[in-house]
C-alpha positions as CSV (number, residue, x, y, z in Angstrom):
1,X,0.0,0.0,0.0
2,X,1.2,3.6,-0.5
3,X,2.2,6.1,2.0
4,X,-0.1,9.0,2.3
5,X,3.1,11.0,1.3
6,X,3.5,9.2,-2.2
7,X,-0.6,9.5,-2.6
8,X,-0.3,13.1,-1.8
9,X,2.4,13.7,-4.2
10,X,0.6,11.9,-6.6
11,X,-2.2,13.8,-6.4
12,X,-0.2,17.2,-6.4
13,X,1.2,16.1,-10.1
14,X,-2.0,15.1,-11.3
15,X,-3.6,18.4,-10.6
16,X,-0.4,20.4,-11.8
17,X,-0.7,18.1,-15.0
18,X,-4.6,19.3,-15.8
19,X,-3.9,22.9,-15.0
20,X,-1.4,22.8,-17.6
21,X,-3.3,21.3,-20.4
22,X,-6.2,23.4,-19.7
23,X,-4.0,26.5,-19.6
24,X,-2.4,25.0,-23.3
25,X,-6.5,24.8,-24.2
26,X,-7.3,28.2,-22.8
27,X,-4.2,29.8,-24.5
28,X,-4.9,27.5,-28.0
29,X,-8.5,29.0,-28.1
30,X,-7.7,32.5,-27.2
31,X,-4.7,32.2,-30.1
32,X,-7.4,30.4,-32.6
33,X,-10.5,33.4,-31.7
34,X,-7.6,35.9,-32.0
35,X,-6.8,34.6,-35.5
36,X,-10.0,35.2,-36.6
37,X,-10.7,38.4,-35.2
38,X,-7.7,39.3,-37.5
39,X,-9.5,37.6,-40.6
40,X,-12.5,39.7,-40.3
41,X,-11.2,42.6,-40.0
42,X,-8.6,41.4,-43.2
43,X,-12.0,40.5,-44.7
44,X,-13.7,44.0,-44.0
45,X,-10.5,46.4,-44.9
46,X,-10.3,44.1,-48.9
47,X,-14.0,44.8,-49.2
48,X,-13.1,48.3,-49.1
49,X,-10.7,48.4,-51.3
50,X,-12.6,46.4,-53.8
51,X,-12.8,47.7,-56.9
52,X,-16.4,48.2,-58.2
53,X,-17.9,46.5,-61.2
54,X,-21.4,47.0,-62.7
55,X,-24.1,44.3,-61.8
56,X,-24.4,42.0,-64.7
57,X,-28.0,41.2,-65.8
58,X,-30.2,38.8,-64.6
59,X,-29.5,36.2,-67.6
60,X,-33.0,34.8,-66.9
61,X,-34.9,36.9,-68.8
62,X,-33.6,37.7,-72.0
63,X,-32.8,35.9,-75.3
64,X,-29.9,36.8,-77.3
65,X,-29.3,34.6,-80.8
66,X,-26.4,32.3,-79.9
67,X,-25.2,32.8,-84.0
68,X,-25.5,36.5,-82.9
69,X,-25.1,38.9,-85.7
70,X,-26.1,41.9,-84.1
71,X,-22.5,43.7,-85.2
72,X,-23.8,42.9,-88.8
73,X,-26.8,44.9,-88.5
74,X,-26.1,48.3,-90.0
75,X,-29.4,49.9,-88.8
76,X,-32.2,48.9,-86.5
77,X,-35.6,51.0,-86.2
78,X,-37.1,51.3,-82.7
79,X,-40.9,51.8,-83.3
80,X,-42.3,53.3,-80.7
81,X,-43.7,50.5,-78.0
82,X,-46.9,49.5,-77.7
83,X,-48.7,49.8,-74.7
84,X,-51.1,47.6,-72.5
85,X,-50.9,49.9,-69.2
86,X,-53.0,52.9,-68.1
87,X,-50.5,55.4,-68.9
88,X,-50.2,55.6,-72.6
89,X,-48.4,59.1,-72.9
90,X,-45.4,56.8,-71.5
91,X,-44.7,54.7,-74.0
92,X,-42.9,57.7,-75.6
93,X,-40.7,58.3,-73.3
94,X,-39.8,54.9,-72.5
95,X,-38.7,54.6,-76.4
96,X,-36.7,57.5,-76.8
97,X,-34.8,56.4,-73.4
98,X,-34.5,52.7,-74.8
99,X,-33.1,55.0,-78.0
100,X,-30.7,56.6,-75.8
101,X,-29.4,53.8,-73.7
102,X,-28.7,51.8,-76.5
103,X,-26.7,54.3,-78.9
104,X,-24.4,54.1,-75.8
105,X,-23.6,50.8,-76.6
106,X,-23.0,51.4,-79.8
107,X,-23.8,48.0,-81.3
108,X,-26.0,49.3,-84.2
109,X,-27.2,52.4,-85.8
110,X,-30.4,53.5,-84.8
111,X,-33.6,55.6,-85.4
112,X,-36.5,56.4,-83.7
113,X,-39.6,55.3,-85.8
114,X,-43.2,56.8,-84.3
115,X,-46.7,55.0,-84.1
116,X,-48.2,57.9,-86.4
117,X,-45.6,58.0,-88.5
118,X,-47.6,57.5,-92.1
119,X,-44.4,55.4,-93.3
120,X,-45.2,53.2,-90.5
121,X,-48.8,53.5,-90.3
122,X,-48.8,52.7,-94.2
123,X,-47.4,49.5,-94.1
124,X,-50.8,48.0,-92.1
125,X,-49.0,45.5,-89.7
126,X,-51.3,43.9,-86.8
127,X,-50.3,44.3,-83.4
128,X,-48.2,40.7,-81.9
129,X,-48.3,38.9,-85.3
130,X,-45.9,36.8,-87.0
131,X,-44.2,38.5,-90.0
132,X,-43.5,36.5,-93.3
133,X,-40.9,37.4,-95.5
134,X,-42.8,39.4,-97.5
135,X,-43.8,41.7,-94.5
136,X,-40.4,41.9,-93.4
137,X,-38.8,43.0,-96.6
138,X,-41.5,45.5,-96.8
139,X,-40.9,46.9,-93.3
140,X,-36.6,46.9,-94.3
141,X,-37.9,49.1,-97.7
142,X,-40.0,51.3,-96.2
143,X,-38.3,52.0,-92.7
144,X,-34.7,52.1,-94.7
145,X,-33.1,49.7,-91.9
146,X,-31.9,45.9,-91.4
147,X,-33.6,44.7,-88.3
148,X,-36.4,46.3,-86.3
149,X,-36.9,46.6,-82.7
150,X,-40.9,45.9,-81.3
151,X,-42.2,45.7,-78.3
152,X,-44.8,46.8,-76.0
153,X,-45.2,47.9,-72.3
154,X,-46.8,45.4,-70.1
155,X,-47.0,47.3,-66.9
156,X,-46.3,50.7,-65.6
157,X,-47.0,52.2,-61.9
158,X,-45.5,55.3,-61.0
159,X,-47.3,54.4,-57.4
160,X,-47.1,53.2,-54.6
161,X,-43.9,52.1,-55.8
162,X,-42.2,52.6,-59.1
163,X,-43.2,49.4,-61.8
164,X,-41.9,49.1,-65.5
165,X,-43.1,45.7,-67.8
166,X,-41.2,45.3,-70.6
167,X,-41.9,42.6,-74.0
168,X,-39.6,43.3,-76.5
169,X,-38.1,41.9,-78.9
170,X,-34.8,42.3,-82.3
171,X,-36.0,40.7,-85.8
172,X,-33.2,40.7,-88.8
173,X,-34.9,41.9,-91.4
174,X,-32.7,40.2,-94.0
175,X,-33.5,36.9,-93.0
176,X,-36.4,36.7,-90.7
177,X,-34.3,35.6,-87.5
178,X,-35.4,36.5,-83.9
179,X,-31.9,38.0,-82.6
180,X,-33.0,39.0,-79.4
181,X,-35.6,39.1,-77.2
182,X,-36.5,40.5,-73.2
183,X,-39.5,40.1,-71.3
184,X,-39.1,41.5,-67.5
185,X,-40.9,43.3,-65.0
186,X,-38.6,46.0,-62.6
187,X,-40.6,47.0,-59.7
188,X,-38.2,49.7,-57.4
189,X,-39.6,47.8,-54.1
190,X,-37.7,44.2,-55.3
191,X,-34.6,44.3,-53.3
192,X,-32.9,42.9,-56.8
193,X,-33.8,45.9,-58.5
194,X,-32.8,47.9,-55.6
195,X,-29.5,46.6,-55.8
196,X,-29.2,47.1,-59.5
197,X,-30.0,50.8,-58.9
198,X,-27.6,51.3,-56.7
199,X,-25.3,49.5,-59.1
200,X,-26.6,51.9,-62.1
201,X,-25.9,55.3,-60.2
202,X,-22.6,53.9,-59.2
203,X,-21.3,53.5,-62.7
204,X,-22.8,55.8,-64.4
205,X,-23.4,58.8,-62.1
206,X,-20.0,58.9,-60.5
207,X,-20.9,61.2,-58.1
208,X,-21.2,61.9,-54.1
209,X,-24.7,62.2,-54.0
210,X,-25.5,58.4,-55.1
211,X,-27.4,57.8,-52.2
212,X,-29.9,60.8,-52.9
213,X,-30.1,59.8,-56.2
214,X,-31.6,55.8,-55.4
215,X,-34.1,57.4,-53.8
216,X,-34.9,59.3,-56.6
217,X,-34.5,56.7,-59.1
218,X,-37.3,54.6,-56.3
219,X,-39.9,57.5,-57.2
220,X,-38.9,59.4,-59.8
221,X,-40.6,57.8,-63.3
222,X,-38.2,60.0,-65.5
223,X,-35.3,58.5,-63.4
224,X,-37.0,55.3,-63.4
225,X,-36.8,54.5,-66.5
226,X,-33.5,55.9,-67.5
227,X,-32.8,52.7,-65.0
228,X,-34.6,50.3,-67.3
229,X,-33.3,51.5,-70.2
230,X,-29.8,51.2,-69.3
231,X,-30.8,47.4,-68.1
232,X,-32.3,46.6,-71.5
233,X,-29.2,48.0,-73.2
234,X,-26.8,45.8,-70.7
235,X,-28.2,42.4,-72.3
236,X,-26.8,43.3,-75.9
């Protein structure tokens, strides 16, 4: 049997031995939460210093020709869209800032083509229909272009929250070929559309007062659809 000495002794190493290891655990831990304290805050100061790039669109809702020959088109006509919302005075302005976005991107030459324009009015065409040859060379005659741009508004609300529908679509005139086509709905309350605003006044704006200008692009209809427009031209 062993003296109470040897026990006690035993007993003193034992503890002195888990004191240890839990100090080594304790210090291990502290070193391992220290670590990645350090890696967030690495993690915060690079996303700072990130370098901004432009959202890319939502690849979902678009249709681009995968033998694209946009380059080859000379000169598309944007007639002026159609409209199936309550606000028929906009489908002007959405045109002429489809017009506007898209000479930016400098794809194709472009011109502006108006629903009462008698060239356009004289050529009869119904409303959503498909186009044979012979309608199509007749549109590339009289409107003096190789493809033409259609479409209509589907939906507009300038309340309570900004709205913009959107069907559109890019025939080649030469050969009857759907090049491109969009159908999409922005609504300023969609937090995926928020972020694309943000991303929109960022690139294009440049300036210190991005911030007010969300919010302006969230009620503002001209501003609104300058924000569409520049969407629409993104997918080309």
């Amino acid at each position: 049997m062993n003296s109470p000495e040897t026990v006690l002794s035993y007993l003193l190493t034992l503890n002195l031995s888990f004191a240890a290891r839990d100090s080594r655990q304790k210090l291990r831990a502290a070193g391992r939460k220290s670590w990645g304290i350090i890696l967030l805050l690495l993690a915060v100061i690079l996303s700072g210093c990130r370098t901004h790039t432009a959202s890319a669109p939502v690849s979902d809702y678009y249709y681009l020709n995968p033998n694209n020959k946009l380059s080859t088109i000379g000169r598309v006509a944007i007639v002026e869209l159609d409209n199936d919302s309550s606000y028929p005075e906009i489908s002007a302005d959405i045109t002429q800032a489809l017009y506007q976005a898209l000479q930016k991107r400098q794809v194709f030459g472009l011109t502006v083509v108006r629903q009462h324009d008698p060239s356009w009015r004289s050529l009869q065409l119904d409303r959503d229909s498909t186009y044979n040859l012979e309608k199509l060379s007749a549109i590339r005659e009289t409107l003096r272009c190789d493809g033409v741009l259609l479409g209509t508004v589907t939906e507009y609300r300038p309340y309570p929250h900004m709205a913009v529908g959107l069907r559109l679509k890019l025939l080649d005139l030469r050969d009857g070929q759907l090049q491109w086509a969009l159908e999409q709905i922005w609504d300023s309350a969609d937090k995926t559309t928020e972020k694309h605003i943000k991303s929109y006044f960022k690139s294009e704006k440049r300036s210190g007062f991005a911030p007010l200008h969300e919010k302006l692009a969230a009620v503002s209809p001209l501003e609104f659809i300058k924000f569409v427009s520049y969407e629409v031209a993104g997918t080309f």
